[in-house]
C-alpha positions as CSV (number, residue, x, y, z in Angstrom):
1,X,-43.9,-13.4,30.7
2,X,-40.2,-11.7,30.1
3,X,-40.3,-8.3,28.6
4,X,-37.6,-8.5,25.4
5,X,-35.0,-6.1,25.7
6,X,-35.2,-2.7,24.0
7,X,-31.9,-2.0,21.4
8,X,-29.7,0.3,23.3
9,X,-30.4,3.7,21.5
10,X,-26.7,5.4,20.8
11,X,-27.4,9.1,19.7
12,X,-25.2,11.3,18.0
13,X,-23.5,13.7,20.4
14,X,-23.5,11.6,23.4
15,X,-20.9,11.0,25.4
16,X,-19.9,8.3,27.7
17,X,-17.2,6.5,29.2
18,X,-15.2,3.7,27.4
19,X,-12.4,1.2,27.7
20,X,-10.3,0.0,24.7
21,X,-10.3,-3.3,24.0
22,X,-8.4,-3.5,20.8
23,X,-7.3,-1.9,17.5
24,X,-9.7,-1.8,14.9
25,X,-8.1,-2.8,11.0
26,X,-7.9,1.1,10.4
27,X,-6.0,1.4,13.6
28,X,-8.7,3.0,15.8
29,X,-9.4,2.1,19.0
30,X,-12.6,-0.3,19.5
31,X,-14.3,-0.3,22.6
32,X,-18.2,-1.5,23.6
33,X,-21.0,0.8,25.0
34,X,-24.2,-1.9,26.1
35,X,-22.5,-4.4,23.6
36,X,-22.5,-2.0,20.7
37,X,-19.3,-1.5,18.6
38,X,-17.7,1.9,19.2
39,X,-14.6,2.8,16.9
40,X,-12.6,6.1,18.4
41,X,-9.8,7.3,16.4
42,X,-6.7,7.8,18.4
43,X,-7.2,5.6,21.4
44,X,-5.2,2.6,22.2
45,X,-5.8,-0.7,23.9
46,X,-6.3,-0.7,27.4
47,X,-6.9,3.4,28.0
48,X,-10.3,4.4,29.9
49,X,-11.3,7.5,27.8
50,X,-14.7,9.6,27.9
51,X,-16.2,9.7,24.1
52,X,-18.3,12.1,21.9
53,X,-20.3,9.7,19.3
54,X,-19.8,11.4,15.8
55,X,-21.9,8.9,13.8
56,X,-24.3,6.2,14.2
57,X,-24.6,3.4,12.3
58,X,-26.8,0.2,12.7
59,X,-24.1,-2.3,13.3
60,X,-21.9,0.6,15.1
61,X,-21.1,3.8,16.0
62,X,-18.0,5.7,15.7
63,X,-16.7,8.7,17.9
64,X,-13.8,11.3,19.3
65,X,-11.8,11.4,22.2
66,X,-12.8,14.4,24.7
67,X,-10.9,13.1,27.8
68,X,-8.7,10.2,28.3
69,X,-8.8,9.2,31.5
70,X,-6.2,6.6,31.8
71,X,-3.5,6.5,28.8
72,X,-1.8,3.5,27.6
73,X,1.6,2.9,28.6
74,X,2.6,2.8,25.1
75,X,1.1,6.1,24.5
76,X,3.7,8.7,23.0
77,X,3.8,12.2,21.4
78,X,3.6,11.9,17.9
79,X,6.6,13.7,16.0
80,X,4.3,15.2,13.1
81,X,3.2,18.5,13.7
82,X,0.1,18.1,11.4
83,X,0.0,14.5,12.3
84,X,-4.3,14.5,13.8
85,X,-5.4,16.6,10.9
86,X,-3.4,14.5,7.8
87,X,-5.1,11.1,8.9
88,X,-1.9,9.5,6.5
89,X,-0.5,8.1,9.2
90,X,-3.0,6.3,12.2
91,X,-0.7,5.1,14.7
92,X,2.7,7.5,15.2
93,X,0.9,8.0,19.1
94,X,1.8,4.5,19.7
95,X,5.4,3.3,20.7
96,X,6.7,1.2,17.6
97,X,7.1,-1.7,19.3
98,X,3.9,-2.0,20.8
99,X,2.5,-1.1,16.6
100,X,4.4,-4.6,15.9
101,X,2.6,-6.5,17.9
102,X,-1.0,-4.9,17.7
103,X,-0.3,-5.3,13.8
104,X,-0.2,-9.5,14.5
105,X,-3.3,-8.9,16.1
106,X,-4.7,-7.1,13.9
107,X,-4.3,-10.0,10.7
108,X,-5.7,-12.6,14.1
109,X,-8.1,-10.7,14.1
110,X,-9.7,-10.7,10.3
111,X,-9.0,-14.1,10.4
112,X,-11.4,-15.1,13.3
113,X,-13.8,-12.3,11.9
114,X,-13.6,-13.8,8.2
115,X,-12.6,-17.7,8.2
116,X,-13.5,-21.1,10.0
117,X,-10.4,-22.0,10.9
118,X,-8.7,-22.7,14.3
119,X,-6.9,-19.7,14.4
120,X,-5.5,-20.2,18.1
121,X,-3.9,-23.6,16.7
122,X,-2.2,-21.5,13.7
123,X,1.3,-20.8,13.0
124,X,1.4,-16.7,12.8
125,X,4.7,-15.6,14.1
126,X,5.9,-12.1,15.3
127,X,6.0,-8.9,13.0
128,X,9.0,-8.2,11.2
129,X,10.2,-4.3,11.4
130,X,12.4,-1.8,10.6
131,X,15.4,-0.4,12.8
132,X,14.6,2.8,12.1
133,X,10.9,3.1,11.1
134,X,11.0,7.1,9.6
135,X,12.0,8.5,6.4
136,X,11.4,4.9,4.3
137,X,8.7,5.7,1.7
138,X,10.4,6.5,-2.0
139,X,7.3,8.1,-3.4
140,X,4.8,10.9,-2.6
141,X,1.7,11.5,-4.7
142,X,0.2,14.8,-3.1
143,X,-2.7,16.8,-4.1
144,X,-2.1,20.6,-5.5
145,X,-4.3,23.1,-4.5
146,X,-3.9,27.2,-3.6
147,X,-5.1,29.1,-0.5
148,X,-4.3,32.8,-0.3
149,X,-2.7,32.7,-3.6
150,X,0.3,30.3,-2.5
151,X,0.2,27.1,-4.2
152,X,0.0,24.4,-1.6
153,X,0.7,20.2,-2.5
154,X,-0.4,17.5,0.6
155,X,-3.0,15.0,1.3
156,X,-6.7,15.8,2.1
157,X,-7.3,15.2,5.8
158,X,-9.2,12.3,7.5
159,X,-13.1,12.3,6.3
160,X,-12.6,15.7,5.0
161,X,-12.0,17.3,1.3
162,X,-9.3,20.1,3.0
163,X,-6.3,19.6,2.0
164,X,-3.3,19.8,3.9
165,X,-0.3,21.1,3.1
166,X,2.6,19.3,4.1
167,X,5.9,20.7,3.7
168,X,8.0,17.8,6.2
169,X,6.8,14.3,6.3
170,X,8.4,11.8,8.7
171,X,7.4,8.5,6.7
172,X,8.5,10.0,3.4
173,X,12.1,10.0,2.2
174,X,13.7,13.1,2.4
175,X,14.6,13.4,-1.5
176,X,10.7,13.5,-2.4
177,X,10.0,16.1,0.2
178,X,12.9,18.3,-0.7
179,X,11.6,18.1,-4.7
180,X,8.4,18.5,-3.9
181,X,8.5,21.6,-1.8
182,X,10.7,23.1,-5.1
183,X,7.9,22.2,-7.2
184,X,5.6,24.1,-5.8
185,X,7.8,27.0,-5.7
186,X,8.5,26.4,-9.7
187,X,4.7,26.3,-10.3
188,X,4.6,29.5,-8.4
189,X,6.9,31.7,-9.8
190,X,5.8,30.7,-13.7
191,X,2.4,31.4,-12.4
192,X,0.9,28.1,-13.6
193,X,-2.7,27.5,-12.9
194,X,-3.5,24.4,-10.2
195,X,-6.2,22.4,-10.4
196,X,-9.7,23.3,-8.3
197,X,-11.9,20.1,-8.2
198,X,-15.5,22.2,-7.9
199,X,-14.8,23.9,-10.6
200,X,-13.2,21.5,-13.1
201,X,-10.4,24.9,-14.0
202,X,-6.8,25.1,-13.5
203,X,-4.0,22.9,-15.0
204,X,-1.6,20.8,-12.1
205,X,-3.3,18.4,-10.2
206,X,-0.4,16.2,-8.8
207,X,3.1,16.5,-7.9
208,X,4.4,12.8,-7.8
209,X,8.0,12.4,-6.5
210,X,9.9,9.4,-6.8
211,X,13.5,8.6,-5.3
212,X,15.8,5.7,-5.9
213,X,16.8,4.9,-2.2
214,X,20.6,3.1,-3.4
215,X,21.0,5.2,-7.1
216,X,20.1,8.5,-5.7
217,X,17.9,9.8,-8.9
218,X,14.8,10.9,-8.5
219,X,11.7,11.3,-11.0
220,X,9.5,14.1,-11.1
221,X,5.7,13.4,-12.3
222,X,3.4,16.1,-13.1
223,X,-0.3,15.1,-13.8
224,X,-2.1,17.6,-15.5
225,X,-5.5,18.5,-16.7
226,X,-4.6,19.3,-20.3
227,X,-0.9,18.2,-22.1
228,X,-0.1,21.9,-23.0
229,X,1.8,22.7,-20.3
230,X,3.1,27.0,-20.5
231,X,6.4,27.8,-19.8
232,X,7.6,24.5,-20.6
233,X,11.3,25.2,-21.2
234,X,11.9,27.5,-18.6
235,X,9.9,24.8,-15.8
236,X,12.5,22.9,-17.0
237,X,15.3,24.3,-16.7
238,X,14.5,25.5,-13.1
239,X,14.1,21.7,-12.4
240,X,17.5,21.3,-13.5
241,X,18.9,23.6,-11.4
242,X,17.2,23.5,-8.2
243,X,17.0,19.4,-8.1
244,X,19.7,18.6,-10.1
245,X,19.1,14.8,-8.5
246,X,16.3,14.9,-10.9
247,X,16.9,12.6,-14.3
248,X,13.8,12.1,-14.9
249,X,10.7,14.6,-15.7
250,X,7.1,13.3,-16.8
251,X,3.8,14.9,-17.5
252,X,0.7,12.4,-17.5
253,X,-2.2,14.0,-18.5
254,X,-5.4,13.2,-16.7
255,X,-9.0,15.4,-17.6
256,X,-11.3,13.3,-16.1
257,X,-13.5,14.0,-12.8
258,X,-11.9,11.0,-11.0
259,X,-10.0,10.2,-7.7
260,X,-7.3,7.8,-9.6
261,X,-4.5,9.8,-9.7
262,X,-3.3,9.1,-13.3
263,X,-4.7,9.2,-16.8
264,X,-3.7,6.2,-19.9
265,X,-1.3,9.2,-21.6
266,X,2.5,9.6,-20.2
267,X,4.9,11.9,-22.0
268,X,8.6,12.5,-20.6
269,X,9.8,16.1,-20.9
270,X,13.6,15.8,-20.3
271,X,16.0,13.0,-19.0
272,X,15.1,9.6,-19.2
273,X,11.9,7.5,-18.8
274,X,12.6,5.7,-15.7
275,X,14.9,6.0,-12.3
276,X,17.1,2.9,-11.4
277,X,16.7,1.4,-8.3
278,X,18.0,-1.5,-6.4
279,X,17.1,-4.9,-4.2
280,X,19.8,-6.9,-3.2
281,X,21.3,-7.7,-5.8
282,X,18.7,-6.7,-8.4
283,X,18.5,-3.6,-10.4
284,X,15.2,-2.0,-11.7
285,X,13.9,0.8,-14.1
286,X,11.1,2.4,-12.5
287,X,8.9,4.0,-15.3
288,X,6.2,6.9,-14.3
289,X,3.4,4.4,-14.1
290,X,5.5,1.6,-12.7
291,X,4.1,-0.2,-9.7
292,X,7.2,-0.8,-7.0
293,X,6.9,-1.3,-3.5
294,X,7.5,2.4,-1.4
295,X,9.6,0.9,1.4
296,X,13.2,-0.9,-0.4
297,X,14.4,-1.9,3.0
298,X,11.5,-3.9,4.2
299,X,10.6,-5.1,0.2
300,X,14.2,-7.3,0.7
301,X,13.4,-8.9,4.1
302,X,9.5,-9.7,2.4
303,X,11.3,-11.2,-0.9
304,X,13.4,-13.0,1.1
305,X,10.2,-14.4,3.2
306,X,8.6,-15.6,-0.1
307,X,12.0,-17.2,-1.2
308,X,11.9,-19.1,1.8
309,X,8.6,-19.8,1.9
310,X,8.9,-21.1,-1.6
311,X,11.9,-23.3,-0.9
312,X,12.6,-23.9,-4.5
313,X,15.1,-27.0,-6.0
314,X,15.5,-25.0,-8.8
315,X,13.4,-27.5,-11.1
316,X,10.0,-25.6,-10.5
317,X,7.9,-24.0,-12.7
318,X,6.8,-20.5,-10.7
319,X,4.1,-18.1,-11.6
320,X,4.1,-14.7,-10.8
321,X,0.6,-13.6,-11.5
322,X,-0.1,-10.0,-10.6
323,X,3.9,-9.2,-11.6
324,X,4.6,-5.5,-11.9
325,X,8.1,-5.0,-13.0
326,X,9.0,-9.1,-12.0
327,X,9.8,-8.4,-8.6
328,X,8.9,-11.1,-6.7
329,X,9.6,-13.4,-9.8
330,X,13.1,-12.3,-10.3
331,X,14.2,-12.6,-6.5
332,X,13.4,-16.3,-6.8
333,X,15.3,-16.7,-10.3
334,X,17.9,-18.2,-9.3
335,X,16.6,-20.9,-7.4
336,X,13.5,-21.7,-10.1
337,X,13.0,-24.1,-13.1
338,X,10.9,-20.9,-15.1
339,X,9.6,-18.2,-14.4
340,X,6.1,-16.6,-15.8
341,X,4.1,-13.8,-15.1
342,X,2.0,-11.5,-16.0
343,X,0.0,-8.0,-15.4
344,X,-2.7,-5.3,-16.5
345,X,-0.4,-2.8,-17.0
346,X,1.8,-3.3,-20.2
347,X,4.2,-0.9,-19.2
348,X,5.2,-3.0,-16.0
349,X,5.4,-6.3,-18.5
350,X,8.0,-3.9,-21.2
351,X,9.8,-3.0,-17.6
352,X,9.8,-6.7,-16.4
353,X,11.3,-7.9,-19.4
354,X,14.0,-5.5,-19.5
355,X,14.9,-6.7,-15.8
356,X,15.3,-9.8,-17.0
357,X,17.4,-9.1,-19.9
358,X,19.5,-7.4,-18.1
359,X,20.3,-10.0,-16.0
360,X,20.6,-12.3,-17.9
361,X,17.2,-14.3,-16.7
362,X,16.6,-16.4,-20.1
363,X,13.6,-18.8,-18.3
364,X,11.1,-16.1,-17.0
365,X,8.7,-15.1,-19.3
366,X,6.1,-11.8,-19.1
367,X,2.6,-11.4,-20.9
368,X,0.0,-8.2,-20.7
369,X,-3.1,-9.6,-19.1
370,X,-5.2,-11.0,-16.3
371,X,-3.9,-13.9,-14.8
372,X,-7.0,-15.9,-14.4
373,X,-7.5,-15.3,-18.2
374,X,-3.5,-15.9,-19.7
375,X,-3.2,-19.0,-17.3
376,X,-6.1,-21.6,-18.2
377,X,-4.4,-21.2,-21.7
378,X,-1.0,-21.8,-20.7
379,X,-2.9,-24.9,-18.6
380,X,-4.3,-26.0,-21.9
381,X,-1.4,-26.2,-23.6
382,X,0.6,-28.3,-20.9
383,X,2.4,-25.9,-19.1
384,X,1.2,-26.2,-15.2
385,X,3.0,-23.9,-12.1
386,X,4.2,-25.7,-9.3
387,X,4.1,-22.8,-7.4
388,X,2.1,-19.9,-7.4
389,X,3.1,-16.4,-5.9
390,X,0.2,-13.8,-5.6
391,X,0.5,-10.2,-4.8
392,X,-2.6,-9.0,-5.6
393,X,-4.5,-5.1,-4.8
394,X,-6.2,-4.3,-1.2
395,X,-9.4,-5.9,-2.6
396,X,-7.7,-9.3,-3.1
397,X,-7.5,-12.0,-5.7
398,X,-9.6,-11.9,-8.5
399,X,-13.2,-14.8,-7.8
400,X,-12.0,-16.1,-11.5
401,X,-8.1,-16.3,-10.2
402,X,-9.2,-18.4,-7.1
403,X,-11.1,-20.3,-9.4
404,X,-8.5,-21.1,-12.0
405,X,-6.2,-21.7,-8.8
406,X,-8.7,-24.4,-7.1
407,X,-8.6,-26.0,-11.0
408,X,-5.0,-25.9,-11.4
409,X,-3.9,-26.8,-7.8
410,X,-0.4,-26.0,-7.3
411,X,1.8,-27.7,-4.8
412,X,2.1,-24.7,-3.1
413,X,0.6,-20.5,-3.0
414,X,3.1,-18.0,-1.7
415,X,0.0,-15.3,-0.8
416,X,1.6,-12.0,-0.3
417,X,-0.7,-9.4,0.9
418,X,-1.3,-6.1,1.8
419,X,-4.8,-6.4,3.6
420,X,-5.5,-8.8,6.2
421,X,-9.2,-8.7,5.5
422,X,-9.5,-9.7,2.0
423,X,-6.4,-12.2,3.0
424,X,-8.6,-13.9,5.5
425,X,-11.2,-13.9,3.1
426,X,-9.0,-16.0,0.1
427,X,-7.5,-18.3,2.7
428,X,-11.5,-19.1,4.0
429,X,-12.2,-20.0,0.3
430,X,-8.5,-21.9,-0.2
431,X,-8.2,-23.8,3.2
432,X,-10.9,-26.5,1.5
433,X,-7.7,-27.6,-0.7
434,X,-4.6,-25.9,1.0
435,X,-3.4,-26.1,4.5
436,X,-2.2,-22.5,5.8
437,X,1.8,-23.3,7.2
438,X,2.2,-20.0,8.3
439,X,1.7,-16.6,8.3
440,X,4.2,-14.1,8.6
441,X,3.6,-10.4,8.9
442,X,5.8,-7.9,7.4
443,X,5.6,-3.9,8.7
444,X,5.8,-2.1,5.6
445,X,4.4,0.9,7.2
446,X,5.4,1.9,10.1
447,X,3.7,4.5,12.0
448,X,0.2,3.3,9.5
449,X,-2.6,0.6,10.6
450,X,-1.2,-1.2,7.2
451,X,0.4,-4.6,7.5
452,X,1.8,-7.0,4.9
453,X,2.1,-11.1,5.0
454,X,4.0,-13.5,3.5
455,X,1.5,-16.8,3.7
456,X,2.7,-20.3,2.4
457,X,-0.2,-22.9,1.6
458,X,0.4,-26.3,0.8
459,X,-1.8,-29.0,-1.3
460,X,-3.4,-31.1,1.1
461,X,-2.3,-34.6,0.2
462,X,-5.3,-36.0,-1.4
């Protein structure tokens, strides 16, 4: 009689060797010690590297580099200098166009992990990038905090609550690093009081900086703990004069003990509500609370990959359900029969409007509200979309939107997504009435383990 097996017993603190075999969805190495999962920030495919286990779980273990004994050929030397302690960026060690293709892998991946489809057999075609993948993201959101006395603003580092301060960032735009590094020296010399998270005191919590890539302007956001804000006039006027680039200066106040960054009341201080900003040939207003995508160059080769994936006659009825400031919606105008959307955030639906007013797009309409809740009505009352564009949050589309969908059954879905997981996981529940055409990734962020798609369904013919 066989003796069974025993579990192979991982500890924490043990080291052993390892060979990469791929990159995990959060861009860390994944490697298998006696057929358990090891995840190992930092390493690559391919590299042979000798591992310390930091954690142990019962389905994995995760765990640090101490020697890497053979290094990928795509290995290079990140150009952060704060780049292993930040964690905001996963994969600047990797040469970009080796991040293009493990990023195609990487939506492969979720789908053989999360559907039942033939994934070998699929259409998923190579990752789209940027030219010049540094500088591209048109808003920072950074954490204030003080140590030593200085006021410091950056983003807590991986698995830690330390923040780190970060006075040059290669992904951001230049324009919000420049404002926000004068910020901090404004708060500093009108000695007002930061926010300290243990013990619910001090005032600033973040500095949000927000350029227009093509106009220029850039908005200043200050989320506070309480709406007095001391000093006032003078914080003002030293905006002016240091960032004169700024047109736009907001407080949103925000008491609660909470990780979302802003609270339901906005006030602006001086200038206008909103920066202008441009796609194509599309103007927006971007208010404080405004939802816009953080990388304009690649946004316009994604729109254009949803326009084509649409292919409209210009007799369609389109739905753009999760909205924002009608986008997506307005890019494909021109070619559509109507145009509706909707979205949670009412300020996005007065800014969506607005776009379309001015210019001059009389057949879209925006609604405040959830789309599987505002559609069934507009169902009810005869009005059915042809087509369907979703751009839903990390954590997908909405059970009662896939629902409503599957009831509804559009000609075609124009999925546009920003996590190949919960992607996978929508497609797995769709593919019993759609047929997946393609899927097209898009590199948003470069140097990150994010990746976008553009994925067209079609009606199977019934």
């Amino acid at each position: 009689m066989q003796e069974k097996s025993k579990p192979v017993i991982i500890e924490l603190g043990q080291t052993f060797p390892l060979t990469i075999k791929r990159l995990g969805i959060n861009g860390e190495g994944v490697g298998y010690f006696k057929r358990r999962v090891v995840f190992v920030p930092g390493a690559l495919p391919e590299e042979e590297v000798v591992v310390e286990v930091t954690k142990v779980l019962p389905n994995f273990a995760e765990a640090r580099i101490k020697k890497i004994r053979k290094a990928s050929k795509h290995r290079i030397k990140p150009v952060c200098p704060v780049y292993e302690e930040c964690g905001g960026c996963q994969l600047q060690h990797l040469h970009y166009s080796q991040q293009l293709k493990e990023k195609r892998d990487i939506v492969i991946q979720s789908l053989e992990r999360h559907t039942k489809l033939p994934v070998a057999e699929m259409d998923i075609r190579e990752t789209i990038g940027m030219d010049n993948p540094w500088g591209y993201r048109n808003k920072s959101q950074f954490q204030v905090g003080e140590r030593g006395g200085k006021i410091l603003a950056g983003l807590y580092g991986m698995n830690s609550h330390k923040l780190i301060n970060i006075e040059q960032c290669a992904v951001q735009h230049p324009a919000t690093v420049k404002a926000t590094e004068a910020i901090k020296g404004i708060l500093q010399k009108h000695n007002i009081t930061v926010y300290n998270e243990k013990t619910g005191k001090g005032l600033v919590r973040t500095i949000v900086a927000r350029t227009g890539v093509t106009s220029g302007e850039v908005q200043i956001v200050l989320v506070t703990t309480k709406k007095e804000l001391p000093n006032m006039e003078e914080l003002i006027a030293d905006i002016k004069e240091q960032l004169p680039e700024v047109v736009s200066i907001v407080q949103n106040i925000n008491g609660e003990k909470t990780s979302l960054i802003f609270g339901e009341e906005t006030e602006t201080l001086e200038g206008n509500d909103f920066i202008q900003e441009t796609l194509g040939d599309l103007q927006f207003e971007l208010s404080a609370r405004t939802f816009f995508q953080l990388n304009p160059e690649q946004t316009v080769k994604l729109y254009n990959e949803a326009k084509k994936a649409a292919a409209l006659t210009g007799t369609e009825k389109v739905l753009d359900a999760y909205c924002g400031v009608g986008t997506i919606g307005l890019w494909l105008a021109d070619q559509a029969g109507e145009i509706r959307g909707m979205d949670i955030i009412p300020e996005s639906i007065e800014d969506a409007k607005k776009n379309a007013k001015r210019h001059g797009i009389t057949h879209a309409k925006y609604v405040p509200g959830k789309a599987e809740e505002v559609l069934p009505k507009w169902v009810k009352k005869g009005w059915k979309p042809d087509v369907i564009i979703v751009d839903p949050p990390r954590t997908g589309l909405d059970n009662a939107l896939l629902q409503t969908i599957q009831q509804v059954k559009p000609a075609k879905i124009v999925y546009i997504s920003c996590n190949p997981s919960t992607l996978a996981k929508d497609i797995d529940t769709l593919s019993k009435q759609y047929k997946v055409e393609y899927i097209q990734p898009v590199d948003m962020f470069p140097h990150t383990a994010h990746v976008e798609c553009c994925v067209l369904l079609v009606l199977n013919d019934e």
